[in-house]
C-alpha positions as semicolon CSV with decimal commas, in nm:
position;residue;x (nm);y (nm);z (nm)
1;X;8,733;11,604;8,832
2;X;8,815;11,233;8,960
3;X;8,755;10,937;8,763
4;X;8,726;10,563;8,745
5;X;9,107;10,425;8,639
6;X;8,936;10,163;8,452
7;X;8,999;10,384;8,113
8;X;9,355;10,464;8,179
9;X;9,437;10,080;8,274
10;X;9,277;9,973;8,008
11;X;9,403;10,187;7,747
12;X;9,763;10,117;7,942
13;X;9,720;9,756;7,911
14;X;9,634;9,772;7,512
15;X;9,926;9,988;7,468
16;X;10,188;9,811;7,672
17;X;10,258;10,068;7,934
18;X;10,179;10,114;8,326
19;X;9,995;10,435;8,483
20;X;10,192;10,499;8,793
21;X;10,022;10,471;9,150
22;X;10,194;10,741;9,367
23;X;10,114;10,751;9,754
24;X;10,020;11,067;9,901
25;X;10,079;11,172;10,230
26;X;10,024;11,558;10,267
27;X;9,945;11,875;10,066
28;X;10,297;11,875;9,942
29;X;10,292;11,525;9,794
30;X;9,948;11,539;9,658
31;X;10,069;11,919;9,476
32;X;10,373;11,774;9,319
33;X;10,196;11,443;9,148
34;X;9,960;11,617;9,026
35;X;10,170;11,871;8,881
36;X;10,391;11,647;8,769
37;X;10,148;11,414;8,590
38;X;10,031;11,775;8,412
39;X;10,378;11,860;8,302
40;X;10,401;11,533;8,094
41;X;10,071;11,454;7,951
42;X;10,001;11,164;8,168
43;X;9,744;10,982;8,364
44;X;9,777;10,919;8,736
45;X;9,629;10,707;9,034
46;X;9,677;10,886;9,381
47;X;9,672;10,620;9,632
48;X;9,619;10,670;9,974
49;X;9,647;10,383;10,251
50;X;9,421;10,371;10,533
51;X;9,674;10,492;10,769
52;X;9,782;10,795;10,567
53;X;9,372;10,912;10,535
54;X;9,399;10,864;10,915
55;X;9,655;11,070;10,896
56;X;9,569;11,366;10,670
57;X;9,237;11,374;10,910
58;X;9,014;11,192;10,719
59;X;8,873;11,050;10,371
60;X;8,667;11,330;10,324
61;X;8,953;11,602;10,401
62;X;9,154;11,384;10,104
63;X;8,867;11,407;9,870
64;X;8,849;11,766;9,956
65;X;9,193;11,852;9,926
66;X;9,277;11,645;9,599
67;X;8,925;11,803;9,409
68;X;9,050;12,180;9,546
69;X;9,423;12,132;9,417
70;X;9,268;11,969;9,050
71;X;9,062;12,323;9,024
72;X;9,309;12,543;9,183
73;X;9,620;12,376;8,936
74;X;9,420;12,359;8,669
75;X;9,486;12,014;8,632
76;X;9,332;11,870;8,263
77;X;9,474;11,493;8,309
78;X;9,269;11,199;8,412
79;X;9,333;11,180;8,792
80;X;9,162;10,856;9,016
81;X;9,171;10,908;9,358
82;X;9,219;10,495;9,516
83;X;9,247;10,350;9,851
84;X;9,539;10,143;9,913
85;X;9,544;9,811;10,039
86;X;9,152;9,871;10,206
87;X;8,991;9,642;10,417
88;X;8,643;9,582;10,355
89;X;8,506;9,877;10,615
90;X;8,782;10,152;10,455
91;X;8,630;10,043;10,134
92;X;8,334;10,113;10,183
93;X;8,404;10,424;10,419
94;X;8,638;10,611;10,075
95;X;8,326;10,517;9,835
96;X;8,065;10,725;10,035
97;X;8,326;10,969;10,124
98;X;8,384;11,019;9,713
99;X;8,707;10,856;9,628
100;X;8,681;10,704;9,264
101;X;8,855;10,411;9,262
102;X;8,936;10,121;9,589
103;X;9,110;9,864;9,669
104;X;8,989;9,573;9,862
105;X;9,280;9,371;9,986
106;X;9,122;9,027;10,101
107;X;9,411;8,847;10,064
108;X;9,456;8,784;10,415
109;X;9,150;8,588;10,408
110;X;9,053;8,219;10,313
111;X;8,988;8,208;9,922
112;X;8,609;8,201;9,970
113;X;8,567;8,492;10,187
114;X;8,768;8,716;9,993
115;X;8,564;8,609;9,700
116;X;8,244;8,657;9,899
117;X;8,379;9,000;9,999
118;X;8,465;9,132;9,661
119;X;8,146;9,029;9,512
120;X;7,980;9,256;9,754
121;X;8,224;9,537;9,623
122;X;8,169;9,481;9,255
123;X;7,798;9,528;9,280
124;X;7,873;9,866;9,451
125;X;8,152;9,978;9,288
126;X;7,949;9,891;8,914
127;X;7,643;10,114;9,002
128;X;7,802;10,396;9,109
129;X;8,111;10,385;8,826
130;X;8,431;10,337;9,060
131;X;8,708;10,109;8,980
132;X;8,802;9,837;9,208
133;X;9,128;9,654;9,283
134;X;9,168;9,334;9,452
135;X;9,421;9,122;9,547
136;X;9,515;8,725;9,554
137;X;9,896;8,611;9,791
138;X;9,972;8,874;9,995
139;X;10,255;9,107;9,898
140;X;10,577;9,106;10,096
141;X;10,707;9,381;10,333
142;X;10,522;9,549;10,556
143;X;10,232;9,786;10,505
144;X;10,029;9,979;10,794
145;X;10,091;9,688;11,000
146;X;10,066;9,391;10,759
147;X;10,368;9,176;10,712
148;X;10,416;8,894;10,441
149;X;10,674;8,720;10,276
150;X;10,590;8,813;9,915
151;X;10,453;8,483;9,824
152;X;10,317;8,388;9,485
153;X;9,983;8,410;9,401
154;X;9,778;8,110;9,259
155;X;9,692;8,194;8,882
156;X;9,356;7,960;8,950
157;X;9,264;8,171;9,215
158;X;9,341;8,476;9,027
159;X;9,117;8,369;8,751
160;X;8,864;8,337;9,034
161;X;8,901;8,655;9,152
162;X;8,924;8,828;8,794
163;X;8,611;8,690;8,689
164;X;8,419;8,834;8,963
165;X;8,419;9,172;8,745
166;X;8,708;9,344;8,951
167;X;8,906;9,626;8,720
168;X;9,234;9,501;8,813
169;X;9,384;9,298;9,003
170;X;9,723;9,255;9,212
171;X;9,881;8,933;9,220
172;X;10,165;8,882;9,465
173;X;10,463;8,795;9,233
174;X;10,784;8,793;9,475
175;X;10,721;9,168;9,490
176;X;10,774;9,336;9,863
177;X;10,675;9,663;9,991
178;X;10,954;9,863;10,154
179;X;11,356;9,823;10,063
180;X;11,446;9,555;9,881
181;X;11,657;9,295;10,092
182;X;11,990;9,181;9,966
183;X;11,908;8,834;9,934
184;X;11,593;8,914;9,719
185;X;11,513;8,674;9,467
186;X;11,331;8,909;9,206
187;X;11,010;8,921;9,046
188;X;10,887;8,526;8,936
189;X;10,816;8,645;8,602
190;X;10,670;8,210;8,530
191;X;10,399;8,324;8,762
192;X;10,309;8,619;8,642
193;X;10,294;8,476;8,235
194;X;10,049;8,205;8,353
195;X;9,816;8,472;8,572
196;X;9,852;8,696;8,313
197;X;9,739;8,418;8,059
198;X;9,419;8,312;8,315
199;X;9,268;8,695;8,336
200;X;9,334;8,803;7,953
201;X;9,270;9,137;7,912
202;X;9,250;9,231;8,274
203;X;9,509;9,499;8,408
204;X;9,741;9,368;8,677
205;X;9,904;9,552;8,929
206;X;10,277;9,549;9,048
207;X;10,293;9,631;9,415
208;X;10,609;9,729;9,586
209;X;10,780;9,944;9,288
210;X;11,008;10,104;9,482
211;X;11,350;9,917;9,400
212;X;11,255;9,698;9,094
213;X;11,553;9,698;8,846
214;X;11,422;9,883;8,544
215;X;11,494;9,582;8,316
216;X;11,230;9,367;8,562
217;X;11,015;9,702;8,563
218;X;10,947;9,669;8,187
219;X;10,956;9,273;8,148
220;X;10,659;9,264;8,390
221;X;10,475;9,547;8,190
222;X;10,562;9,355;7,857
223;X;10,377;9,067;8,065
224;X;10,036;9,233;8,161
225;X;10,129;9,524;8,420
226;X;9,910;9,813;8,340
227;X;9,945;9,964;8,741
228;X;10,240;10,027;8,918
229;X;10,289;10,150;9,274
230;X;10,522;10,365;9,404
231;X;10,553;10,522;9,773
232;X;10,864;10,436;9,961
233;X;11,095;10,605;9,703
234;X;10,932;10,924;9,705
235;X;10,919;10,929;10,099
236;X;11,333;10,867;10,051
237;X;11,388;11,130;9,786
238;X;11,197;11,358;10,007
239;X;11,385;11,287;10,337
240;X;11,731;11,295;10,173
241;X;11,631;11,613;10,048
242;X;11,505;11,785;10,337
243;X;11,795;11,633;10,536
244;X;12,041;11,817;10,296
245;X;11,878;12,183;10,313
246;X;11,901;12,141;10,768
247;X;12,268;11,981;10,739
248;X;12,398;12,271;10,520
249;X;12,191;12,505;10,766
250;X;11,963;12,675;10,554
251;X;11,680;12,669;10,768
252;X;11,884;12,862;11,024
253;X;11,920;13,197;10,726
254;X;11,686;13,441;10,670
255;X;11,353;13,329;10,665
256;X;11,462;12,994;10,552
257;X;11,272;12,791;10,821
258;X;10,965;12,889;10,676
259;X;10,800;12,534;10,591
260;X;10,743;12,679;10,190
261;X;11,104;12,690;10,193
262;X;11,193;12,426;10,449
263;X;10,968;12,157;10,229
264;X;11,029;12,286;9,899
265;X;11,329;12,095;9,810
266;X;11,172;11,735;9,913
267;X;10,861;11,885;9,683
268;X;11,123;11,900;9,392
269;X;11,245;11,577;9,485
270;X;10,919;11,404;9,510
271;X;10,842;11,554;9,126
272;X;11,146;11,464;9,040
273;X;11,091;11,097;9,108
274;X;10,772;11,079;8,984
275;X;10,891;11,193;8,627
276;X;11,142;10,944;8,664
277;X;10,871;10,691;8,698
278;X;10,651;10,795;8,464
279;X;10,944;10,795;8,203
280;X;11,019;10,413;8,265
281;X;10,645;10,339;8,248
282;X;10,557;10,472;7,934
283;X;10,286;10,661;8,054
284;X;10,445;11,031;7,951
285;X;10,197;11,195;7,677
286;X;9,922;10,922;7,718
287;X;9,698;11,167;7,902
């Protein structure tokens, strides 16, 4: 069963951890999450981005899959099912099609209309009991398309935003999605105190985990992050993986280019990464 991450971020945010957001992609990312987050007693937030639910054939093929694999596993933890980075249309499209949590990225859009569209979202997302993300300054790096500089969000616009009756919200904090430049400043950890002072008790969300130095990881949970996302470093640990099973020619043995075989090590390297995660966050045995 999927449900709201309201609970989990707000037990997370009272007990000074972070409940992991892991991307999925395919069967064999969903499968090792979940199994994963079963293995250690924790709570976890599936995200999927509108381009990967394009990609897996559909919301309703996700919602499918991801209910199946909970029965099928046996899976006892509380699991919520988000979109990633939705525009108002995808939003909309994942709550009818049964997701149980969304995002609504409006940060692309002037202050007002991103307020206006929320609003809309909250009334929805209230009656029917699904948790809803927003965002305010638009996270650096470059997701399905969208590019930014990973500016800093304003914590009066924030407070805007968080008292529209959003569950979280993600506040652009330096934080980039992709590899980490060289030259990257770091998390502005000023910012985040004074937005984290504006929305009290409200969960905020770290975009862009992959490549955070553990020290910065923890500082910012210290400082109000109850949601972190990760995506980029399980897609790595999987390629180098599956690169190092062709290069030593395994798939060219026996029955070894069978894709349970072929993908299993990039499935072990995906769980590994994930328990990794879930290890700095402090989410292990909060289930």
């Amino acid at each position: 069963m999927l449900v709201s991450a309201k609970e989990m971020l707000e037990k997370a945010k009272a007990g000074k951890y972070a409940v992991g957001q892991f991307n999925i992609n395919n069967l064999e990312w969903t499968k090792a999450i979940l199994l994963t987050a079963q293995e250690l007693n924790s709570p976890v937030i599936l995200g999927v981005s509108e381009g990967a639910g394009k990609y897996m054939c559909g919301y309703e093929t996700v919602v499918g899959m991801v209910k199946g694999m909970i029965k099928c596993l046996n899976i006892t933890v509380p699991v919520a099912l988000h979109l990633d980075h939705g525009s108002y249309e995808g939003a909309k499209a994942c709550i009818n099609a049964g997701f149980s949590s969304v995002m609504f990225d409006g940060s692309h859009y002037p202050i007002e209309e991103n307020i206006a569209k929320t609003t809309e979202l909250v009334n929805a997302c209230n009656v029917l009991g699904i948790s809803l993300e927003a965002e305010v300054g638009s996270i650096g790096g470059e997701e399905d398309g969208v590019v930014g500089a990973g500016e800093c969000a304003d914590p009066n616009e924030c407070k805007m935003v968080a008292d529209l009756g959003v569950t979280m919200l993600a506040a652009g904090i330096g934080n980039i999605h992709g590899k980490y430049p060289a030259n990257w400043a770091g998390l502005n950890f000023d910012v985040l105190g004074a937005i984290s002072e504006k929305v009290g008790d409200m969960p905020l969300v770290l975009h862009g985990g992959t490549g955070i130095p553990e020290d910065m990881i923890k500082k910012a949970i210290s400082l109000g992050v109850s949601k972190i996302n990760v995506n980029t470093e399980c897609q790595l640990a999987f390629a180098a993986a599956t690169r190092s099973y062709v290069e030593a020619g395994k798939d060219l043995s026996g029955k070894g280019f069978d894709p349970r075989k072929l993908l299993a090590p990039g499935f072990e390297a995906i769980k590994a990464t994930v328990k990794e995660k879930m290890e700095l966050f402090g989410s292990v045995n909060k289930a």
